[in-house]
N, C-alpha and C positions, 0 to 999 in steps of 0.2 A: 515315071520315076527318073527324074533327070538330077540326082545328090552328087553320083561318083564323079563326073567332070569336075564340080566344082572342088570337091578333093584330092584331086591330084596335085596340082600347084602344092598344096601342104605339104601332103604327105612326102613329095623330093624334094621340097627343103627338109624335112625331117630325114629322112635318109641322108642328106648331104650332110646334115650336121653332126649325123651319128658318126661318120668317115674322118669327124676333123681328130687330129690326135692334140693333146693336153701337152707341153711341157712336164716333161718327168722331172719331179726332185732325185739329186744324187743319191746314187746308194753312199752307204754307210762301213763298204768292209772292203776299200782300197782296189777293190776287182772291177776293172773295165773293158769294153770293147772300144774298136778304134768309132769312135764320136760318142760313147755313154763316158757320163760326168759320173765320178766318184768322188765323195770325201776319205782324205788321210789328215789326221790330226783338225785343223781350222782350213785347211787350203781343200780348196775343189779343185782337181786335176781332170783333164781330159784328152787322153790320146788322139792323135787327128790322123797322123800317118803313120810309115815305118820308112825312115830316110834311109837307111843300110841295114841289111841284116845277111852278116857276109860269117854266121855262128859255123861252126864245122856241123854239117850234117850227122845225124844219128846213125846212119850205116856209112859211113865214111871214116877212114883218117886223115887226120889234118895236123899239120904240123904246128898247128897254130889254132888257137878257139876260138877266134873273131873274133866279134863288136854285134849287138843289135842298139841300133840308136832311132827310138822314136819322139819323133815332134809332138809335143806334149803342149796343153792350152795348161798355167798353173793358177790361176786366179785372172790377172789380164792380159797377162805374158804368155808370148808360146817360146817351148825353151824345147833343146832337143834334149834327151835323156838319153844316157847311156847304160845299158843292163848293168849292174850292180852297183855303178856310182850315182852316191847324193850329188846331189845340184848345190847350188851355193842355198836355198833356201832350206836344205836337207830331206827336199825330198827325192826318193828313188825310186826306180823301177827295177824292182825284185826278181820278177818271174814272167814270162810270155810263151804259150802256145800255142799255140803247137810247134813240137821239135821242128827245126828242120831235118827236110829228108833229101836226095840225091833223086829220086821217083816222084818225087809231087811237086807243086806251085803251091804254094798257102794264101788261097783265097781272103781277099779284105777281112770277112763277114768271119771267118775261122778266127781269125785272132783273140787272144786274152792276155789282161796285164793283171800285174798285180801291186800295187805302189804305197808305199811305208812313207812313215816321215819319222825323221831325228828331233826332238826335240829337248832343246839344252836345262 
């Protein structure tokens, strides 16, 4: 009984195929990580980096509360976004986590956005 040779060839294509991953459509409720595409209003927004994120840490005082500003893809433009200011096209970046802390590094893969749009 010489079947299973010739099965093998298949069957790792078949396995190899089952590894390939799909294009995900955008969620739908403004919440991203840094490279998931989300939709706000008609625009698909997608986080790429975090250019500064100089916020006053959670167990700290600061005499000042910083800036996080992430480089944002907004349809074919990457524009950078500043936490709580609209962009010229009105959309924002609302919210991101995790706090900073003064004890940790905030890992890429940690990060969350949250991004609204204004419209007139």
């Amino acid at each position: 009984m010489r079947t299973l040779p010739p099965l093998l060839p298949l069957l790792s294509l078949i396995a190899i195929g089952a590894c390939a991953t799909l294009p995900q459509s955008p969620r739908g409720d403004g919440m991203a990580r840094l490279g998931e595409a989300t939709r706000v209003g008609s625009q698909t927004v997608r986080p790429l980096s975090v250019v500064e994120d100089s916020r006053c840490p959670e167990n700290a005082r600061c005499i000042t509360a910083g800036r996080l500003i992430v480089a944002t893809r907004i349809g074919r433009e990457t524009r950078n976004l500043e936490l709580g200011k609209p962009d010229a096209s009105g959309v924002t970046l609302d919210s991101a986590e995790p706090a900073k802390r003064t004890d940790r590094r905030i890992l890429p893969g940690a990060w969350r956005f949250h991004f609204s749009v204004i419209t007139p």
